[in-house]
C-alpha positions in Angstrom: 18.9 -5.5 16.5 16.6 -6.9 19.0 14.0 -7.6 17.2 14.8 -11.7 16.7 14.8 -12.0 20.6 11.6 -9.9 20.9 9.5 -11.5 18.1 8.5 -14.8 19.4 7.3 -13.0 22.4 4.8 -11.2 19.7 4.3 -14.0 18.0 2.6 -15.8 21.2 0.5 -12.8 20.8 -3.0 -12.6 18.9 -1.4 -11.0 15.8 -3.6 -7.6 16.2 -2.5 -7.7 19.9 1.1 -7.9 18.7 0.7 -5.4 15.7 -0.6 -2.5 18.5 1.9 -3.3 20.4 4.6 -3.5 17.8 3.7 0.1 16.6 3.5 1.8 20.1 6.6 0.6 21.2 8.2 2.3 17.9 6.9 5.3 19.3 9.8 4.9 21.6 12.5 5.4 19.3 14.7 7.8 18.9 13.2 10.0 16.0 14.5 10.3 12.3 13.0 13.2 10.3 14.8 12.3 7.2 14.7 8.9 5.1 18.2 7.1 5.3 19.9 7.7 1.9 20.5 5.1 -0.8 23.8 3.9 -2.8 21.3 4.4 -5.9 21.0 8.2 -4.7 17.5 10.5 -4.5 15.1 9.7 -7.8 12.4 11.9 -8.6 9.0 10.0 -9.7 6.2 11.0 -10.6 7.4 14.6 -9.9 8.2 14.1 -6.2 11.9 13.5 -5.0 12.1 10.0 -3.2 15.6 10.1 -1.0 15.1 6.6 -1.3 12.5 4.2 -3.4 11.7 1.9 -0.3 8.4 2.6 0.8 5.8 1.1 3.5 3.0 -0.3 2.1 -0.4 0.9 3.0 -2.3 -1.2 5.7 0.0 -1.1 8.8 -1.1 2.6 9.7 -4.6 3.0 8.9 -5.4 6.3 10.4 -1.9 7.8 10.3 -1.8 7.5 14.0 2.4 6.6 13.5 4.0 8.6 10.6 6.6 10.0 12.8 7.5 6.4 14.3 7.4 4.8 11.1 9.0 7.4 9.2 11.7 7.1 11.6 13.2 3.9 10.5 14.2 5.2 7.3 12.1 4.8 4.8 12.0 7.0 1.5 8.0 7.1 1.9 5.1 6.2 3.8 1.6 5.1 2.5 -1.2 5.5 5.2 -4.4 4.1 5.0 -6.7 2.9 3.5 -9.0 5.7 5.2 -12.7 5.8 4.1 -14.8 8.8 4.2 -16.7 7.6 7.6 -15.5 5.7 10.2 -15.8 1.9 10.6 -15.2 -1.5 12.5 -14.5 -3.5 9.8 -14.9 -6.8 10.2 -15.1 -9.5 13.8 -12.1 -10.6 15.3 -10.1 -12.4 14.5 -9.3 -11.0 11.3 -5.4 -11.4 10.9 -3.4 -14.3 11.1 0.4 -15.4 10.5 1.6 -18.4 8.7 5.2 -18.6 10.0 6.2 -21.6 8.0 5.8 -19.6 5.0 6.6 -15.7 6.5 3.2 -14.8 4.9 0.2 -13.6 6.8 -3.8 -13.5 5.8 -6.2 -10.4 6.8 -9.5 -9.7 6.2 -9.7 -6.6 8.0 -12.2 -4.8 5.9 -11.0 -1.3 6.3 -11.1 -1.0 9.9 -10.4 3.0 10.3 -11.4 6.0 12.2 -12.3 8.0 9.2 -10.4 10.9 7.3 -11.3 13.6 9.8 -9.1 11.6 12.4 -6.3 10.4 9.1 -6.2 14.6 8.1 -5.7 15.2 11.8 -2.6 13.5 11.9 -1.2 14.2 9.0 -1.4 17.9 9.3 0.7 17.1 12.7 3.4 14.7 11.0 7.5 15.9 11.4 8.5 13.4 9.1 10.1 14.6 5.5 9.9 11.8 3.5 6.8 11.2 0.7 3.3 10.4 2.5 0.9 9.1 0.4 -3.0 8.3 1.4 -4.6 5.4 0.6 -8.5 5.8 -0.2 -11.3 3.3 -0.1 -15.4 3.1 -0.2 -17.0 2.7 2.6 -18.3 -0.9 3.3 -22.2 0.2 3.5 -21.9 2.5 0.1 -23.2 0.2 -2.9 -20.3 -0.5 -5.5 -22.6 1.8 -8.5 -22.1 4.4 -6.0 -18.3 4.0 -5.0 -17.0 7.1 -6.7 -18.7 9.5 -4.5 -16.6 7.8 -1.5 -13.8 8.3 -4.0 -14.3 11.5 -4.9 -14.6 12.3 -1.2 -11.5 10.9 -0.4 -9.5 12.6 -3.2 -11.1 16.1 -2.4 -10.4 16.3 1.0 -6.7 14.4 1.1 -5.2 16.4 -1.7 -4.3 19.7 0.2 -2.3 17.2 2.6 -1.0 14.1 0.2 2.2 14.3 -1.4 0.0 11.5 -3.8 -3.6 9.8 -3.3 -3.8 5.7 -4.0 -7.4 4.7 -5.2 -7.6 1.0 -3.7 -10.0 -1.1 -5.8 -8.5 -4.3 -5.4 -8.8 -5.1 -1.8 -10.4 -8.7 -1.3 -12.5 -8.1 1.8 -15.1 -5.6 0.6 -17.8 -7.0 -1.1 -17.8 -6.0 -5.0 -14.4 -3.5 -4.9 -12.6 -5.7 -7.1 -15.5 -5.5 -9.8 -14.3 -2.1 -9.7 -11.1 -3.0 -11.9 -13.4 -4.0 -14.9 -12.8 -2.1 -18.0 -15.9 0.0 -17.7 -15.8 0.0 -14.1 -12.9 1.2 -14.1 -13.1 3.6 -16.8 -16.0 5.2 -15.4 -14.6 5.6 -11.7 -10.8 6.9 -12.8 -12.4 9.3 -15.3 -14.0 11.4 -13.0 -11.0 11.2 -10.5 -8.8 12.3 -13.1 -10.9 15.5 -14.2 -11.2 16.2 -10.1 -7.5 16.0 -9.7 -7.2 18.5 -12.5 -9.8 20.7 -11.0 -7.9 20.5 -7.6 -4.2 20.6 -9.1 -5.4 24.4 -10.1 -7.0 25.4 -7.1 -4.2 24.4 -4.7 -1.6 25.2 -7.8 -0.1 22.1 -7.2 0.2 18.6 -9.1 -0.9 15.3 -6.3 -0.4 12.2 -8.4 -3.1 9.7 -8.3 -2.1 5.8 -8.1 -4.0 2.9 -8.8 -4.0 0.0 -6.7 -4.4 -3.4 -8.3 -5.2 -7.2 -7.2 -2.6 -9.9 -8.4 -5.4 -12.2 -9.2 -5.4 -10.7 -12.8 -5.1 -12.7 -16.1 -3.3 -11.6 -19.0 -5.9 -9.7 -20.5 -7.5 -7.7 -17.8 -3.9 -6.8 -17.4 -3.7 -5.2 -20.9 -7.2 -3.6 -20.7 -6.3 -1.9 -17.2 -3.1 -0.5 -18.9 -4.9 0.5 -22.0 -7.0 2.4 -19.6 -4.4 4.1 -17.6 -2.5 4.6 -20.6 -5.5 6.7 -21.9 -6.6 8.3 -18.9 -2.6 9.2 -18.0 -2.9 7.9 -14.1 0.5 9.0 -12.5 1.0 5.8 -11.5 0.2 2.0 -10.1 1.0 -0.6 -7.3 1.7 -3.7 -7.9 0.1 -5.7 -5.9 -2.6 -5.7 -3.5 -3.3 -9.4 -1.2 -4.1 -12.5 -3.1 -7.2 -14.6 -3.0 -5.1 -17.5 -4.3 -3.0 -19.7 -1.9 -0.1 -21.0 -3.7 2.6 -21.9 -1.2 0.6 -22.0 1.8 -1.8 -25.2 1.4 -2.2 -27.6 3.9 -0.4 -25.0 7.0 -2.2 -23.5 9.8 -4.8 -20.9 9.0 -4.1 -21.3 5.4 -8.1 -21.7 4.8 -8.9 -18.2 6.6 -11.0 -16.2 4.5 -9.0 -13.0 3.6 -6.0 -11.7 1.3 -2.5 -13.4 1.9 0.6 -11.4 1.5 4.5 -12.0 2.4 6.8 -14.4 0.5 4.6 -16.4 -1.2 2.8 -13.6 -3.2 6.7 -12.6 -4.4 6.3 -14.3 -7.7 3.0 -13.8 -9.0 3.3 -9.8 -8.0 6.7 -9.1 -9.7 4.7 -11.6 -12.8 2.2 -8.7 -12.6 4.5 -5.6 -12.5 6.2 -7.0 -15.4 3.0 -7.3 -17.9 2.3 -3.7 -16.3 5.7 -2.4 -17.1 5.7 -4.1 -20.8 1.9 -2.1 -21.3 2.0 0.7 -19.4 3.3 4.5 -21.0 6.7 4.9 -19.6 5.6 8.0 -18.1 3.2 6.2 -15.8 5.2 5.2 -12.8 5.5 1.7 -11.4 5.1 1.1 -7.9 6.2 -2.8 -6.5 4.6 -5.1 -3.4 4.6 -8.2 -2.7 6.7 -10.4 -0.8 9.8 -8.7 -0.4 12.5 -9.5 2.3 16.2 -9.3 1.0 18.1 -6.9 -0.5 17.5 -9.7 -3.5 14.3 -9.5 -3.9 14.2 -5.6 -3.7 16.6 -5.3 -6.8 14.7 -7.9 -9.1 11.5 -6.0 -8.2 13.1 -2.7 -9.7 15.0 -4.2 -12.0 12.2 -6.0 -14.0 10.7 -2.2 -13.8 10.0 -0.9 -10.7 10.2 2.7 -9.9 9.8 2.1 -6.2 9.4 -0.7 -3.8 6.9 -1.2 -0.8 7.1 -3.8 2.0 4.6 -4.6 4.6 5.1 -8.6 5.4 8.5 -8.2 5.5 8.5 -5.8 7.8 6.6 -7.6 10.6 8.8 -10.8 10.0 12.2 -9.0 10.2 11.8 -6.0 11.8 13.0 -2.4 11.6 16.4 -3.4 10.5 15.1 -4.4 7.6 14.5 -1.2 6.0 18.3 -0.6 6.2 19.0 -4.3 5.0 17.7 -3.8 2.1 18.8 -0.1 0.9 22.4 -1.5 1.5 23.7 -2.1 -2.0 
């Protein structure tokens, strides 16, 4: 591959100079409708048939603007997003920033997107086969007590399109979204999601499984009160994990004090931590979706093995390239 030779040319780059770039010039591969298959063979979760359970994580294609590219390097599914109802900026530049020393990286985007009308746009257009999910957020200027109607929004007008719909209320760089992952909080937001899913599974005769997104930064007991919620609720399923606040292997490099959510290889342990007190809580019927720091073939198996119905990557990706998507699904 020749992505080793071209990366420290990207990495001289502002990362969100190098990140454009990186997914433009994917544009100019040769196209892949299909995901590559896997040693493990197809598994059907959540009701949908994954040809493989490696998955991109959402964040890297906000507005759906490269399923086709993205889709083309193999992967079993594609998360886009997270999309709000209404466009926004999100917040100054800069707002991303690698740590090479420890392959992580720190955002604080803030949902920069161009809104679902543009995200629906594309998606209707995409050639690629694989699963798509779409990842749905509030909008910055919507007050927390009112989030659900961006939900809601979101849910309604993605579900004719989705193959499954991920509620993100664990990103750290909107004000108040984590409060959202309180027990009544979150009751009272996923309640009303669920009972619109059912509305809209019988209008469009078809079941879209809706996926919570949660923050690592949880203790034991939030943990077990989230899963005693999903449990009761029945959620199709959740990822673990979003960024972390924390920054455990990182102190004392470059950039490690940016404000913002840090993700890659040092988030590895405390996310598969998390997916294993989900996994011991949850129902078995609500699926178990893994991120966080993932970059060898290695870490992908201990990430389903400790319960994992599919993997996502996102750091990895933009530390090792395309190739790794293949890396990984070799057995």
């Amino acid at each position: 591959m020749l992505y080793p030779l071209i990366r420290p040319l990207l990495f001289r780059l502002p990362a969100e100079t190098a990140h454009h770039l990186s997914l433009a010039a994917l544009r100019l591969s040769p196209f892949r409708k299909k995901p590559l298959a896997w040693a493990g063979g197809p598994r059907t979760v959540m009701g949908l048939r994954f040809e493989n359970p490696l998955g991109l994580a959402a964040g890297l294609d906000k507005n759906g603007d490269y399923i086709d590219a993205l889709g083309g390097l193999g992967f079993g599914f594609i998360e886009i997003g997270t999309i709000t109802p209404r466009p926004q900026p999100g917040n100054p530049r800069p707002r991303l920033f690698r740590l090479p020393e420890a392959e992580a990286i720190i955002n604080r985007m803030g949902f920069n997107n161009k809104g679902l009308d543009h995200l629906l746009a594309n998606v209707e257009k995409r050639r690629y086969q694989g699963v798509l999910g779409i990842n749905i957020g509030k909008n910055i200027d919507t007050p927390v007590e009112r989030a659900l109607d961006d939900y809601l929004v979101g849910l309604e007008r993605s579900y004719p399109l989705a193959d499954y719909v991920t509620v993100n209320i664990s990103s750290p760089n909107t004000p108040g979204l984590r409060d959202l992952q309180r027990s009544e909080a979150l009751r009272a937001l996923i309640e009303p999601l669920k009972e619109r899913q059912a509305r809209l599974a019988g209008q469009h005769s078809r079941h879209v499984p809706l996926v919570v997104k949660v923050a690592p930064d949880l203790d034991r007991e939030e943990i077990g009160a989230m899963a005693d919620t999903f449990n009761a609720l029945e959620v199709d399923g959740v990822i673990t994990t979003n960024t972390t606040s924390a920054r455990e292997g990182v102190t004392g490099l470059k950039h490690a004090e940016e404000a913002g959510g840090l993700s890659g290889k040092p988030l590895f342990t405390r996310s598969t931590e998390v997916l294993t007190l989900f996994r011991q809580q949850l129902a078995d019927n609500i699926a178990l979706i893994a991120a966080g720091g993932v970059f060898s073939p290695q870490d992908f198996r201990e990430k389903l093995d400790k319960g994992a119905d599919l993997v996502q990557i996102y750091s990895g990706l933009i530390y090792r390239g395309p190739g790794i998507v293949a890396a990984l699904l070799e057995r």
